[in-house]
C-alpha positions as CSV (number, residue, x, y, z in Angstrom):
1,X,-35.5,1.6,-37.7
2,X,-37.4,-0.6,-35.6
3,X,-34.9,-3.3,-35.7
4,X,-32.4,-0.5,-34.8
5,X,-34.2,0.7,-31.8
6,X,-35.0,-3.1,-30.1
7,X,-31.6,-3.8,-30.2
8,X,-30.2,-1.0,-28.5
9,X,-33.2,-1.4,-26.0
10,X,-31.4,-4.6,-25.5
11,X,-28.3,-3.3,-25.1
12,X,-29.1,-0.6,-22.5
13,X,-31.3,-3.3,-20.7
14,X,-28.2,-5.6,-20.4
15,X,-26.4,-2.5,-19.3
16,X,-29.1,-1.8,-16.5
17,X,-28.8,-5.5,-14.9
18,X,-25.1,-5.0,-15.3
19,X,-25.6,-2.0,-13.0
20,X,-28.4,-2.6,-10.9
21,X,-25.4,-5.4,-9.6
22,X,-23.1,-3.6,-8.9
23,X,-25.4,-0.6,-7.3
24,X,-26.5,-3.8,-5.2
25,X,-23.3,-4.8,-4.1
26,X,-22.5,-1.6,-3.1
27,X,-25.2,-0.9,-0.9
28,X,-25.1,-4.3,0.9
29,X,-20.8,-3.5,1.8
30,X,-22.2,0.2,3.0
31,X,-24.7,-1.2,5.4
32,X,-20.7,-3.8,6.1
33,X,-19.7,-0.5,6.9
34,X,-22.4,0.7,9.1
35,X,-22.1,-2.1,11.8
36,X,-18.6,-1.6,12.6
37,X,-15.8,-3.9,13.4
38,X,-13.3,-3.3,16.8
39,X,-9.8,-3.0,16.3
40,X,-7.5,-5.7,16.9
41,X,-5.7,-5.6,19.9
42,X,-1.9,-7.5,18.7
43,X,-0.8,-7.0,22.4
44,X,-3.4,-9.3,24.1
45,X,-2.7,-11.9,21.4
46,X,0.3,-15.3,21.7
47,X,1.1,-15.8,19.0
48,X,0.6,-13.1,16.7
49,X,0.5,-14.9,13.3
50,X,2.9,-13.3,10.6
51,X,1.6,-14.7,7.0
52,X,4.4,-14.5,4.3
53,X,3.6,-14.9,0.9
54,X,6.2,-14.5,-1.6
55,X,4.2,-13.4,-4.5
56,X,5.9,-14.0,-8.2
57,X,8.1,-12.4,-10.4
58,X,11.1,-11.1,-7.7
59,X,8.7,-11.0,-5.2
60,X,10.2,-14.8,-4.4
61,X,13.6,-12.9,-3.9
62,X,12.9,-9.9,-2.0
63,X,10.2,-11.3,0.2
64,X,12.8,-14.0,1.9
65,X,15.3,-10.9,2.7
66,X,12.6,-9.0,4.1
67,X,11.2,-12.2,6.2
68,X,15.3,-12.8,7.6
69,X,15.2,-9.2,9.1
70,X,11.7,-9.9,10.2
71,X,13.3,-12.8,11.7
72,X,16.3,-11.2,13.2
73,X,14.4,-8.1,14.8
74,X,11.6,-10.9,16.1
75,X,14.2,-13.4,17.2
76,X,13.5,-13.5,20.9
77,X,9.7,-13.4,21.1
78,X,9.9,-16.2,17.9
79,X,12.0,-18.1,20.7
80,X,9.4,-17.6,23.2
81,X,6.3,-18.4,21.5
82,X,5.1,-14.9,21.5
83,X,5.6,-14.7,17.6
84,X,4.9,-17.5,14.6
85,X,5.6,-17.0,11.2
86,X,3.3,-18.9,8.3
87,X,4.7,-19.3,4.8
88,X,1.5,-18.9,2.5
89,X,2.3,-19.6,-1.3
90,X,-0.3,-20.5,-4.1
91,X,-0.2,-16.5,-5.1
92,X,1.9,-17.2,-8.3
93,X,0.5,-15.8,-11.5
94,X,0.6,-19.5,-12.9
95,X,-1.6,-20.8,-10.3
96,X,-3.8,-17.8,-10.2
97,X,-4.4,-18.2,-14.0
98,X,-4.6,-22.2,-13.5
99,X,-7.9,-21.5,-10.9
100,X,-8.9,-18.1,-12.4
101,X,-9.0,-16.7,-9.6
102,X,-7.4,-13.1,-8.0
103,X,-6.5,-15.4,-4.9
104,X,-7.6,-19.1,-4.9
105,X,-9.7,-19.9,-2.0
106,X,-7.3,-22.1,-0.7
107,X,-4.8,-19.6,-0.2
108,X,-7.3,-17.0,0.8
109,X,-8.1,-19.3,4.0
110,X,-4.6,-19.6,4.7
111,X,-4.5,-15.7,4.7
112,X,-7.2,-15.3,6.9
113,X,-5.7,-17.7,9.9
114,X,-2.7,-14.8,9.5
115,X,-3.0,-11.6,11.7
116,X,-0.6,-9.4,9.9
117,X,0.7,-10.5,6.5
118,X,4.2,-9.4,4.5
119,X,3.2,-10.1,0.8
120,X,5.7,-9.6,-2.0
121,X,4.7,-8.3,-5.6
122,X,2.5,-10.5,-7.5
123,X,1.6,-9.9,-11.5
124,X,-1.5,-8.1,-12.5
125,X,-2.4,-9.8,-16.1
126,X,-2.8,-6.5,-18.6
127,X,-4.2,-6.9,-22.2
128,X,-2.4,-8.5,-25.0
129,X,-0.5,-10.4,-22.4
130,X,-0.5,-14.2,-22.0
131,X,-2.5,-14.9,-18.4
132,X,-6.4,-14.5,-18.1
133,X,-8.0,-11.2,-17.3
134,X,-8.2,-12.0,-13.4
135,X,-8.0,-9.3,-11.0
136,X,-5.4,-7.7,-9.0
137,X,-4.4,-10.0,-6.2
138,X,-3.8,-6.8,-4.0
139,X,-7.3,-5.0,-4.9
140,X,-8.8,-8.7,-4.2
141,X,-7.0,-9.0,-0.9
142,X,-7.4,-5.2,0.4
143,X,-11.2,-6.4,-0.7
144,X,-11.3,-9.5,1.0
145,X,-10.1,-8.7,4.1
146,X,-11.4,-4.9,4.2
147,X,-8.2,-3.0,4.3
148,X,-9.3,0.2,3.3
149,X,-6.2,2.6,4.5
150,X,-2.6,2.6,2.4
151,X,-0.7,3.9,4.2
152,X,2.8,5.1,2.7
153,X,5.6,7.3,4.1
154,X,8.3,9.1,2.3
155,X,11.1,10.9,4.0
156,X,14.1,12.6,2.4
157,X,16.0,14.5,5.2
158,X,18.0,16.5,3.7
159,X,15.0,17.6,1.1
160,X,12.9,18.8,4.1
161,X,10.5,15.7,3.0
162,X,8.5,13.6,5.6
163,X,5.2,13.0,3.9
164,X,2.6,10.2,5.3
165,X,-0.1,9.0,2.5
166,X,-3.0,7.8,3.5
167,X,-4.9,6.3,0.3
168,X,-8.2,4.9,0.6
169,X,-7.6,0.7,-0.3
170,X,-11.2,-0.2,-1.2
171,X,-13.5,2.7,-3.3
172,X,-12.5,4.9,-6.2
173,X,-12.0,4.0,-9.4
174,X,-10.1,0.8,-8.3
175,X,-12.8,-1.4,-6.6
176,X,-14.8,-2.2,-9.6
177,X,-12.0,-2.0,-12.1
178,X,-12.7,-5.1,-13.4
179,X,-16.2,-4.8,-13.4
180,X,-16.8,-2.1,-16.3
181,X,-18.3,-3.2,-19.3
182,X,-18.5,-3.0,-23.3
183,X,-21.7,-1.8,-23.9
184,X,-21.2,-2.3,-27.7
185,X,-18.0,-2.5,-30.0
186,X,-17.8,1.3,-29.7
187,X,-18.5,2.0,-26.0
188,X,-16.8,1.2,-22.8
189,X,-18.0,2.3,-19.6
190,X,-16.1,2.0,-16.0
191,X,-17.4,2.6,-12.5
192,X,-15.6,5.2,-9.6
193,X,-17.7,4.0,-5.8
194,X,-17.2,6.7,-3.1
195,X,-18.8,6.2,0.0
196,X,-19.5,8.4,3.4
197,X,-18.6,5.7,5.1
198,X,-15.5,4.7,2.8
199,X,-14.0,8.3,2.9
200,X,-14.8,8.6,7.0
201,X,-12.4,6.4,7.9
202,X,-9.4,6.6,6.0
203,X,-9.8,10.5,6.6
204,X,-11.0,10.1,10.1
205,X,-7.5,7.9,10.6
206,X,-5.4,10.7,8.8
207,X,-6.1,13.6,11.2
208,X,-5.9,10.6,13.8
209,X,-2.6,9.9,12.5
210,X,-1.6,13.5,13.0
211,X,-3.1,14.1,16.4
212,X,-0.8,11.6,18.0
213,X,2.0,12.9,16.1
214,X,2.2,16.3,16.4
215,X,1.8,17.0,13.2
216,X,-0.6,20.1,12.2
217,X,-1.2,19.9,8.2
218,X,-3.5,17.1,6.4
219,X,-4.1,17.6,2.9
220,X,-7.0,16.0,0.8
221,X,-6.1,15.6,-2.3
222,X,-8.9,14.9,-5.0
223,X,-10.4,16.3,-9.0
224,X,-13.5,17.5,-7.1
225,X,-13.9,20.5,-9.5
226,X,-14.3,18.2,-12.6
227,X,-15.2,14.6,-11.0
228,X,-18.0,16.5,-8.9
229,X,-20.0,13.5,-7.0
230,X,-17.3,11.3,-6.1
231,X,-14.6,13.4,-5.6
232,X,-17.4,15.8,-4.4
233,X,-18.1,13.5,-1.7
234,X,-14.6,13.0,-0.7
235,X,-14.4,16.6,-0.2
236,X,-16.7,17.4,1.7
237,X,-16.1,14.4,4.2
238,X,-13.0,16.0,4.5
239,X,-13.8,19.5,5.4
240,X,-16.6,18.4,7.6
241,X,-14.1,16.3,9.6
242,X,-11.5,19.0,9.7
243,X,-14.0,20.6,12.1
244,X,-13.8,18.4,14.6
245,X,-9.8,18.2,14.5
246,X,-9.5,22.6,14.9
247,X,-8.9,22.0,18.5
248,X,-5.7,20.1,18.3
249,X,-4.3,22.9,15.5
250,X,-4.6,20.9,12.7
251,X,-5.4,22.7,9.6
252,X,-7.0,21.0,6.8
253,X,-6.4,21.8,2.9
254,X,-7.2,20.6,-0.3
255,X,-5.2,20.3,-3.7
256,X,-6.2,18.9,-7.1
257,X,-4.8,16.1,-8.1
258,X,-2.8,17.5,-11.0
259,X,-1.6,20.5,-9.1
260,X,-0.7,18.6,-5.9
261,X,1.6,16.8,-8.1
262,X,3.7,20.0,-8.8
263,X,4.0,20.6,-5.4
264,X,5.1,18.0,-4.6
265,X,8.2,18.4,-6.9
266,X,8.7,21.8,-6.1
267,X,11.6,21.8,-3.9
268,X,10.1,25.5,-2.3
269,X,6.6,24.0,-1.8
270,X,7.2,20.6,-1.4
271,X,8.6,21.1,2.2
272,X,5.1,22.4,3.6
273,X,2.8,18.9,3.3
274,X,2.3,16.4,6.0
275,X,-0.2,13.8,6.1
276,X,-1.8,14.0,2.5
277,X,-5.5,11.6,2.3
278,X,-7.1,10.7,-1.2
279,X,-8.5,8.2,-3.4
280,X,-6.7,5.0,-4.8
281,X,-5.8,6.3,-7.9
282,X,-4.3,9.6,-7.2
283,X,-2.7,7.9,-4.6
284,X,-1.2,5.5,-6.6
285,X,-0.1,7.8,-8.9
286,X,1.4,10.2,-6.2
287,X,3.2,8.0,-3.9
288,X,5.1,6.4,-6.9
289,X,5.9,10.3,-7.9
290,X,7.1,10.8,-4.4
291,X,9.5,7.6,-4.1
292,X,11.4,8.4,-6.6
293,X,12.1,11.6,-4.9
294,X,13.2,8.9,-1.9
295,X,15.5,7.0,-4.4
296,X,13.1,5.0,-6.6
297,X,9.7,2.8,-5.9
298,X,12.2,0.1,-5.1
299,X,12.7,1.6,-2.0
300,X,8.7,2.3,-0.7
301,X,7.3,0.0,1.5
302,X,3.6,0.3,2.2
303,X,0.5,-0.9,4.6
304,X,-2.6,-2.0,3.7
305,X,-4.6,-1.6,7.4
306,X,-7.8,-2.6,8.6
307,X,-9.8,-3.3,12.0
308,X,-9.1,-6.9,12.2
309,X,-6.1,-7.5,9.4
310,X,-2.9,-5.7,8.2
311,X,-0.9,-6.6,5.0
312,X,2.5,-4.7,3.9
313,X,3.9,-4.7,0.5
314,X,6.4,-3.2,-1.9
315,X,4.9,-0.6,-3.8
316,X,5.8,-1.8,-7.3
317,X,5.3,-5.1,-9.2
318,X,6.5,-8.5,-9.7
319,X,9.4,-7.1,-12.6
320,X,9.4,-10.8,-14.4
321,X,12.0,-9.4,-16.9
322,X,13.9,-9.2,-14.5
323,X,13.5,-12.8,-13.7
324,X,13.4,-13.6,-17.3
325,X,17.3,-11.9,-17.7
326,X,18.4,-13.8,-15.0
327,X,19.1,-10.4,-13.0
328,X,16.3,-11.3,-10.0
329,X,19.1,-12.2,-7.0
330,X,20.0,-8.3,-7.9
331,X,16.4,-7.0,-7.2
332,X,16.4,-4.4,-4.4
333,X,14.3,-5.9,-1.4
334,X,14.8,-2.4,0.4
335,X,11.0,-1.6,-0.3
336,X,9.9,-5.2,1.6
337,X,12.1,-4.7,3.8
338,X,10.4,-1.2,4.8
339,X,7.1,-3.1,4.4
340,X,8.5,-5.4,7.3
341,X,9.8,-2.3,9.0
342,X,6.2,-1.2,9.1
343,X,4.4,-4.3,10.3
344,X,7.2,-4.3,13.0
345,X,5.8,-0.8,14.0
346,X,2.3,-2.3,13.5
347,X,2.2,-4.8,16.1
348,X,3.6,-2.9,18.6
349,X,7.7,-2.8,18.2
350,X,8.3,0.6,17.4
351,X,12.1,0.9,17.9
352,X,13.1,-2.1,16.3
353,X,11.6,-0.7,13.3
354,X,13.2,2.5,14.0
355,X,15.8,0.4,13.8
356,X,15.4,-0.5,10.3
357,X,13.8,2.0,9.3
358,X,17.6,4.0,10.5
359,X,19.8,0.9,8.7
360,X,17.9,1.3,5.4
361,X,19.0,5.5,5.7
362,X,22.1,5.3,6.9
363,X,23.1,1.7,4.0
364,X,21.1,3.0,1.3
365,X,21.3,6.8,1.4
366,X,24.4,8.1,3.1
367,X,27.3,5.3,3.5
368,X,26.4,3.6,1.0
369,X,29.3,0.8,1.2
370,X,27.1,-1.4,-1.1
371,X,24.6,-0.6,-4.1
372,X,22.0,-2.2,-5.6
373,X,21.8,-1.7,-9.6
374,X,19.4,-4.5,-10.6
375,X,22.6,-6.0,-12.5
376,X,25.6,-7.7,-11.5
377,X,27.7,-4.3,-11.5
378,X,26.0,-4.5,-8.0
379,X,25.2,-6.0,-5.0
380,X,22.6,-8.8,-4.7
381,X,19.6,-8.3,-2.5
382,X,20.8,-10.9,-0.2
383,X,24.0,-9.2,0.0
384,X,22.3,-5.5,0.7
385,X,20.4,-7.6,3.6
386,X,23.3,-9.0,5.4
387,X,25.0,-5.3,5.1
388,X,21.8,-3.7,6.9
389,X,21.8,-6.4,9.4
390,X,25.4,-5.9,10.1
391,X,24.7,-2.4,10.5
392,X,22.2,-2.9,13.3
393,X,24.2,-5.5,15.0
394,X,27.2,-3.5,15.4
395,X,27.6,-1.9,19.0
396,X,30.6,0.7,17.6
397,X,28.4,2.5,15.3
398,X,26.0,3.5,18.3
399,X,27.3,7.1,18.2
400,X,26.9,7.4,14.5
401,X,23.4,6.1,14.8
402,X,22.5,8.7,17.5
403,X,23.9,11.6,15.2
404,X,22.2,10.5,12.2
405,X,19.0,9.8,14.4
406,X,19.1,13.3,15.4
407,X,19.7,14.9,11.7
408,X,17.0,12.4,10.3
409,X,13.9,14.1,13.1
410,X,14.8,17.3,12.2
């Protein structure tokens, strides 16, 4: 018995300096937090810097399509100097496994000379599989350089949908996601962070984003019946925000996870949400449920925004069986090139990425003139690229733009 009890003393004491970490950690990027950081201001800067990183997997594809309509829409002020654009690699999963590292330092300083980045899909190593249990790239870079809002739209017209997800980047259950630990053989323990500070700011920028827009409806979306401190937290920063937000009509709700994802598919409900705030992972979870209501996660874009750094992505992964079959030149870059629709809005050119934002409608919704499959019984990416770019280049289909601009603000 007394061997018995030392050795789980032992085990609970490892368990306590595993914690007592990680509670350190924590309180050190909350005081981070506390000081505060101005936003960047991209018109007072020549050049803005635009990092690209291709990523792995098809993220080597659909990462050069999305940079050429970058390129295109950017053309003039790349001309004048106003714009540069960085090619950042080093983010394959071979040389992340080679240096054991969720981004090499090397490429990490690279990143960091970048004011706005366009990053394609990179592979996250899972059990069983061949690389090292290294981190995700994106949950070390939204770390890194302290991108705490996702922020992913989703509009079907002719559904009634036009949903903006705010998702907080750097808390929940995702920070420290590869910090759990095995306890003993039998017992594995995980950690969920939720801050005031965390959930003030991504909720803060939600009714923020609604203000400016109009838009009267933000919805928090969370499991604070069962998870009751976290969540709890979450919660409660929302409705005591809300308060502050009544004067410009904008109502605040919340929805548990598991019922907001009914909703959501409900074609008489579905209709009634706006701007929708929550945690990583029921944000993950969501906004994947509500592309494919758009046409698929291959064709959701997403940003990752902070005060003094922005990155935009695809929203799924790196697909290297794809790559594997030989099918990666018919991988669908219409979800990087939405990324790079969104950095164009970041920095300050709003109608050129209404622009794209229009093309990717209009080429991938409605005419439809080519396909992508993800096999040769369709289009290639680069081919869907030069068929969007055509389509914004073309002066005659002016009128049909303006009717289909009208339909699609409705």
């Amino acid at each position: 018995m007394e061997t018995i009890n030392s050795y789980q003393n032992q085990i609970i004491e490892n368990a306590k300096n595993h914690f007592e970490k990680i509670v350190k950690e924590q309180l050190a990027r909350v005081e981070e937090m506390k000081k505060g950081v101005e936003w960047i201001d991209y018109s007072k800067l020549k050049p803005i810097i635009i990092g690209i990183c291709w990523g792995d997997g098809i993220g080597m594809r659909i990462s050069k399509d999305a940079e050429r309509v970058l390129k295109y829409m950017l053309e003039e002020e790349l001309a004048a100097g106003c714009v540069e654009f960085r090619t950042i690699s080093g983010l394959t999963i071979e040389n992340r496994a080679k240096q054991k590292k969720a981004i090499p330092e090397d490429v990490l300083e690279e990143i960091k000379k970048c004011h706005v980045v366009l990053k394609g899909p990179t592979t996250t190593p899972q059990a069983g599989d061949k690389w090292p249990n290294i981190e995700s790239a994106n949950v070390a870079m939204r770390r890194e350089l302290d991108l705490f809002a996702n922020v992913r739209p989703v509009k079907v017209p002719e559904q009634g949908i036009n949903w903006i997800f705010f998702r907080e980047n750097t808390e929940g259950a995702y920070i420290l996601g590869s910090r759990g630990i095995d306890v003993t053989n039998d017992l594995s323990i995980d950690f969920k962070v939720i801050t005031e500070q965390g959930s003030d700011r991504i909720i803060r920028m939600a009714f923020e984003y609604a203000k400016n827009n109009g838009l009267k409806r933000v919805t928090a979306v969370t499991k604070s019946n069962v998870v009751k401190t976290t969540d709890g937290r979450f919660s409660r920063a929302a409705k005591r925000i809300a308060v502050e937000y009544k004067q410009y009509g904008i109502e605040q709700d919340e929805w548990y996870v598991d019922i907001m994802s009914a909703k959501l598919i409900d074609p008489l409900r579905r209709g009634d949400f706006q701007v929708i705030v929550l945690p990583p992972l029921y944000g993950d979870i969501l906004t994947a449920d509500a592309a494919k209501l758009q046409g698929g996660v291959g064709t959701a874009g997403s940003a990752n925004i902070g005060k003094r750094y922005a990155m935009f992505e695809a929203i799924h992964g790196s697909a290297p069986r794809m790559v594997d079959e030989g099918r990666d030149i018919y991988a669908d870059p219409s979800s990087m090139i939405r990324a790079a629709s969104m950095l164009l809005r970041h920095i300050g050119f709003s109608e050129r990425a209404e622009s794209v934002d229009m093309a990717l409608e209009i080429c991938g919704q409605f005419e439809k003139k080519l396909t992508i499959t993800g096999r040769n019984t369709g289009a290639t990416g680069a081919e869907f690229t030069s068929y969007l770019l055509d389509w914004i280049n073309n002066p005659s289909l002016k009128k049909e733009w303006k009717n289909f601009s009208q339909k699609f603000k409705k």
